[in-house]
C-alpha positions as MATLAB code, in Angstrom:
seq = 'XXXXXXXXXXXXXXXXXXXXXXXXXXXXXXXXXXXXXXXXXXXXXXXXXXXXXXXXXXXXXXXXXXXXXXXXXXXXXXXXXXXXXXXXXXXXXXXXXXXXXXXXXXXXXXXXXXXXXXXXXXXXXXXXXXXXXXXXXXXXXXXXXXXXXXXXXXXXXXXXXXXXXXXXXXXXXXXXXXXXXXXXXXXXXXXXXXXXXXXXXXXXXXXXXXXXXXXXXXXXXXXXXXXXXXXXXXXXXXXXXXXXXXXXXXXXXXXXXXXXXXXXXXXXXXXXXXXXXXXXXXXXXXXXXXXXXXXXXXXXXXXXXXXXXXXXXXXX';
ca = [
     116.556  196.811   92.142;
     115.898  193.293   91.168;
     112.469  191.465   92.731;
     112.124  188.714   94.782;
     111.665  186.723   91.867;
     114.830  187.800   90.278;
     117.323  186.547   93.175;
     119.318  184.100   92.358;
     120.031  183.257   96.070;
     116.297  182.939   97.043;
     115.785  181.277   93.808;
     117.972  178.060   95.254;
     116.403  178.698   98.801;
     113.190  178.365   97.246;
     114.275  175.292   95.685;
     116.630  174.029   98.599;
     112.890  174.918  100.877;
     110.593  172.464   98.717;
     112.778  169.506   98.551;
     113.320  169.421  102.057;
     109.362  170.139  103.324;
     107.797  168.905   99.828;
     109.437  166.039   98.636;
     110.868  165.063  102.026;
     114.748  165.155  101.076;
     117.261  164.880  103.601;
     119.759  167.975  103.996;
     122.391  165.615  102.828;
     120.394  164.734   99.932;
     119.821  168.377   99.529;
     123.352  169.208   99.463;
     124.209  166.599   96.554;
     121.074  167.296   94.656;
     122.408  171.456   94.294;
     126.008  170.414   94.300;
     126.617  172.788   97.528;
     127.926  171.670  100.572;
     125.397  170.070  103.684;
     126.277  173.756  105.633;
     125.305  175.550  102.614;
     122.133  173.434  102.091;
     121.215  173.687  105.737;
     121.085  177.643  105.460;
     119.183  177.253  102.462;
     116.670  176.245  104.026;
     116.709  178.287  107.035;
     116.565  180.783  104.362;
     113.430  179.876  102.780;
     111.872  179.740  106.091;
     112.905  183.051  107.533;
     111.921  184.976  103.843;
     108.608  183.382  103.851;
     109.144  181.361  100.856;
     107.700  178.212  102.995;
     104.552  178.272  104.370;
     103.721  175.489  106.634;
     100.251  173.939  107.486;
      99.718  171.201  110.789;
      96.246  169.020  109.925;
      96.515  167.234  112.540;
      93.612  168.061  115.121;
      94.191  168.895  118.504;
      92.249  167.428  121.323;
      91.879  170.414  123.629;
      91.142  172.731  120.396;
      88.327  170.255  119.334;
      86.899  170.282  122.444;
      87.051  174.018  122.803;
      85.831  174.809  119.380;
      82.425  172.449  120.080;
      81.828  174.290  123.363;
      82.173  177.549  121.887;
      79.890  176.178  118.725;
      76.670  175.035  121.244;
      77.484  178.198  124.219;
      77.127  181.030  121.558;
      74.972  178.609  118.707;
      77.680  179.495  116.163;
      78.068  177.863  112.554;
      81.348  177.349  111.929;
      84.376  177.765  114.975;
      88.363  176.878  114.233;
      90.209  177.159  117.957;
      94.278  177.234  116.959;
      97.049  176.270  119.769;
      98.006  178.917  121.127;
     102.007  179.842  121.537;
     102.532  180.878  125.669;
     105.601  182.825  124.595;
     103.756  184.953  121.586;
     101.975  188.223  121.948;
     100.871  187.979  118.153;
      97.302  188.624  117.327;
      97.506  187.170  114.330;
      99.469  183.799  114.640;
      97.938  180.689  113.937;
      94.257  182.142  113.378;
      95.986  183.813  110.176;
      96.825  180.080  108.861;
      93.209  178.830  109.698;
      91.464  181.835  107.970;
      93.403  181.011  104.877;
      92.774  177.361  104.859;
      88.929  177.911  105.436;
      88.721  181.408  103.043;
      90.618  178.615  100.215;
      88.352  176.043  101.266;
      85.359  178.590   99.476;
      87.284  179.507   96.756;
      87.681  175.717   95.824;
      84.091  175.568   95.202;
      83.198  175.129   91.828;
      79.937  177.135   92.526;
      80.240  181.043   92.090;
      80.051  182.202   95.389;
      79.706  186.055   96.469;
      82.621  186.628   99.779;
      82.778  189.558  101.406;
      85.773  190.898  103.439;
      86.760  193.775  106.113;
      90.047  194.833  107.041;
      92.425  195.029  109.781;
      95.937  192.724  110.352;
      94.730  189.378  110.802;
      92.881  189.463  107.423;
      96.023  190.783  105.917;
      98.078  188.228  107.326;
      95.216  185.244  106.028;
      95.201  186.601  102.435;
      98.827  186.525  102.744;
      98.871  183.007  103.268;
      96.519  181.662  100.140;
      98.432  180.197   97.375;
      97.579  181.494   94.084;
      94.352  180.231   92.565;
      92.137  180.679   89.599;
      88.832  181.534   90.395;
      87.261  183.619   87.389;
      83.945  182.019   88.738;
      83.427  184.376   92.360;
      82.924  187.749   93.085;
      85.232  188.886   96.188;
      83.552  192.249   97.588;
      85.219  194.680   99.836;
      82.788  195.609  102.971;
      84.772  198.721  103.843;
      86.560  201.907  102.044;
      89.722  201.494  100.831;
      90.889  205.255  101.536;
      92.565  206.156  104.223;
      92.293  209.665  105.835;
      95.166  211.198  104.039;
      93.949  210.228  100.483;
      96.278  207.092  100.220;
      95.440  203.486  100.444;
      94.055  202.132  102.960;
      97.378  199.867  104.162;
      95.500  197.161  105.475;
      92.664  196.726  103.019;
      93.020  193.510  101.518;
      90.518  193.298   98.134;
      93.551  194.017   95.851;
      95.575  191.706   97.082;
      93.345  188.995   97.197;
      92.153  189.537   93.809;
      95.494  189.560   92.827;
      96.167  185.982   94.239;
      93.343  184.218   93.142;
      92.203  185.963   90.068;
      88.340  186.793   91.049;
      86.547  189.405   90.005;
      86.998  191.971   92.642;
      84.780  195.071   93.850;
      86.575  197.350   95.989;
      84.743  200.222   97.675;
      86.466  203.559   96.650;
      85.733  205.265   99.983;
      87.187  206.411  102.964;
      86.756  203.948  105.908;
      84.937  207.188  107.945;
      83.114  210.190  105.859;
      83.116  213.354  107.362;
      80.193  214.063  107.979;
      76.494  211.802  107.933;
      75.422  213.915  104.864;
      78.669  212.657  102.875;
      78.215  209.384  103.608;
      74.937  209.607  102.448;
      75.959  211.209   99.509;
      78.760  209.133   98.411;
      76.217  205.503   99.198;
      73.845  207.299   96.905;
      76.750  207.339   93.637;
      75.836  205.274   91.223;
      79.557  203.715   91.432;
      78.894  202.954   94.699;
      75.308  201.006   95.072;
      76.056  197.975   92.970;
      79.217  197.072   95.389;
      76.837  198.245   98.502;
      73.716  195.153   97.246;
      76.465  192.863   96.273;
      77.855  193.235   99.562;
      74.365  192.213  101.280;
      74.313  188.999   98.922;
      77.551  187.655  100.365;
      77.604  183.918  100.930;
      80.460  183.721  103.352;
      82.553  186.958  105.294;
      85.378  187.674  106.522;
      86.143  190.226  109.043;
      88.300  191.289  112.044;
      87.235  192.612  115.103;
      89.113  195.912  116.483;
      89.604  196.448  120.277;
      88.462  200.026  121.982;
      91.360  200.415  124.073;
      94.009  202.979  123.879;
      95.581  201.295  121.148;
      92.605  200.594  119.381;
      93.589  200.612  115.630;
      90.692  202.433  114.514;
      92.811  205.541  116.769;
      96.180  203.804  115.690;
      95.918  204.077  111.971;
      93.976  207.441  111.956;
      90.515  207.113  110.741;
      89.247  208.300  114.439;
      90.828  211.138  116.960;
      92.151  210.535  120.320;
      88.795  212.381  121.135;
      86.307  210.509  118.788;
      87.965  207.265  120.431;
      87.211  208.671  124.128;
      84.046  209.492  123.585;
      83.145  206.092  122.111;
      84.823  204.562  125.240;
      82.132  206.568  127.336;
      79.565  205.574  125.643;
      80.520  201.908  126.287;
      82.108  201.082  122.752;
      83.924  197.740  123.323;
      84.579  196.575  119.871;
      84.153  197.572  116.115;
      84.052  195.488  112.787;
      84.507  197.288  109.602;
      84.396  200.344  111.580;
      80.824  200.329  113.505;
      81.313  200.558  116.976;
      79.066  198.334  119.698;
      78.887  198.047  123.385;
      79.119  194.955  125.375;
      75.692  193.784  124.251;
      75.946  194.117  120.459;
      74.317  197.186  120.108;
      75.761  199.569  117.875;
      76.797  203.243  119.361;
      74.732  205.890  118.659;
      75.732  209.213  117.099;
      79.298  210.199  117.315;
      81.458  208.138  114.463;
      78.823  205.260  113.655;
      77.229  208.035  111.288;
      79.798  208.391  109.643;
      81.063  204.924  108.842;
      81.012  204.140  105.196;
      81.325  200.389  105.530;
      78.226  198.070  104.172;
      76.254  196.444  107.034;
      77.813  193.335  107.903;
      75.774  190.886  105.745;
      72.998  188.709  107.269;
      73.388  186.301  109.539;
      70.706  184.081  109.315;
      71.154  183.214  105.851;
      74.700  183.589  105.338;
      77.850  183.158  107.613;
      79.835  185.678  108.477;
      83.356  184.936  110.615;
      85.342  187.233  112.937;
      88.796  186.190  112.575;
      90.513  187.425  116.123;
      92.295  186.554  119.319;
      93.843  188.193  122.455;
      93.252  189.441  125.883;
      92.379  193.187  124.465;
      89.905  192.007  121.919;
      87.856  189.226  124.447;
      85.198  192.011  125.434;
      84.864  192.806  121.505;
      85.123  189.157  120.355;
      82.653  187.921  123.379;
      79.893  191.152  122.566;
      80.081  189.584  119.017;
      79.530  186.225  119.103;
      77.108  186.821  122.159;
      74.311  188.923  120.152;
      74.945  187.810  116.501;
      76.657  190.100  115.029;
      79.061  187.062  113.350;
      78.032  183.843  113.368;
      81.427  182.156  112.955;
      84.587  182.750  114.924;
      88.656  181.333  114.195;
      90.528  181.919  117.454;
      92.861  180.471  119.450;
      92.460  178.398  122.726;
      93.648  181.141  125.397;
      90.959  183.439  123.781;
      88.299  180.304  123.349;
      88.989  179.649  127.420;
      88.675  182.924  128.361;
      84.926  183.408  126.373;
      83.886  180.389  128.159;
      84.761  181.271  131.214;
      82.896  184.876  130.626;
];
């Protein structure tokens, strides 16, 4: 099976895409400059779009966004906020927020400095790394906060260190664990490996993280993607669990859970927040009591989310 890369027909879409949204080219223009004809050209680039060949980027600020983000920034004494327009007709979780993550995780990695980032899991990360462009950045250290096994033995589908590392060419340390140990005694065991301590104090040195923030509710991916049982994930709802980054649990004050799966986690403690900044990249209805919880007690100190989701935490 031939790759992406190997297509001849996305091969001119790719070309047909960056004439018309990079150098500004007219479909017409288009047309002549492939020798196809103007229908052909116009698919093209319908083509490019739909395959994800073009990725697009609006700078222009938004009033109501602006406004939102600098409420949000003095209400919860936050470092850094990005509030995205949000799409009435979308149910996404990702859309949008995934774009701004990318342009402020690229905005680090331009630095000339070496920088230490850290970064969870979950679909809206994936979705960010899946935006950055390739870069060259021999200079950082990119650190994974959680395990990268999933329960079954196979990777973890939406751990992103590989990936990233893969794209922008950093020196990458991955954390060869499962997400959730078995017991408290293996985690303790498998934070005491020699493998594993190095990635565990780089991870508390982290100049800038990224994370997600995973709802408790019945379809709380935690349950979804099988790290927790349907029993694990009611008892944590007792309890008053109404979020989790990089697997710990908390309640609607910030406090994380005691006992049940927070022993077991085999993430690194989030890094600190006073002299570093760690962001929760996350929007939506089911994640407000997770996302508010956060930003309320600390727990990040920087937040990219869109304006339905910014409303809704001021109005909390």
């Amino acid at each position: 099976m031939s790759s992406r890369s190997e297509n001849p027909r996305l091969d001119e879409a790719a070309r047909a895409g960056w004439l018309y949204y990079v150098a500004g080219n007219t479909q017409d223009q288009i047309a002549t400059k492939l020798g196809v004809s103007r229908q052909t050209a116009q698919r093209l680039v319908s083509l490019a779009m739909s395959e994800g060949l073009i990725k697009v980027r609006v700078d222009h600020p938004i009033a109501n966004c602006l406004d939102l983000a600098a409420k949000l920034r003095s209400r919860f004494a936050l470092d850094l906020v990005e509030v995205t327009p949000s799409d009435p007709d979308s149910s996404s979780t990702t859309i949008g927020i995934a774009q701004a993550a990318a342009a402020e995780i690229e905005k680090w990695l331009r630095s000339p400095e070496p920088i230490v980032m850290a970064i969870g899991t979950g679909r809206t990360l994936k979705a960010a790394i899946e935006q950055l462009p390739p870069m060259e950045c021999p200079q950082h250290k990119v650190v994974s906060l959680t395990g990268n096994i999933s329960p079954d033995g196979s990777a973890a589908f939406y751990n992103v260190i590989f990936t990233m590392a893969d794209t922008i060419k950093a020196r990458s340390f991955p954390m060869p664990l499962p997400a959730i140990a078995s017991s408290s005694d293996e985690r303790r065991m498998l934070h005491g490996q020699p493998l594993i301590q190095p990635t565990l104090a780089l991870a508390a040195q982290a100049d800038v993280t990224f994370v997600g923030v995973g709802d408790m509710g019945p379809q709380a991916p935690l349950y979804e993607d099988g790290f927790i049982t349907e029993a694990e994930l009611k008892a944590l709802q007792k309890a008053g669990a109404v979020g989790e980054i990089v697997g710990w649990a908390f309640d609607r004050d910030g406090k994380l859970i005691e006992g049940i799966t927070n022993d077991r986690v085999a993430s690194a403690p989030l890094p600190s927040r006073e002299r570093s900044l760690v962001v929760a990249l996350a929007m939506g209805e089911r994640k407000l009591p997770g996302i508010l919880a956060a930003v309320t007690r600390r727990l990040v100190n920087g937040l990219i989310t869109d304006e339905r989701t910014a409303a809704a935490l001021l109005a909390g």
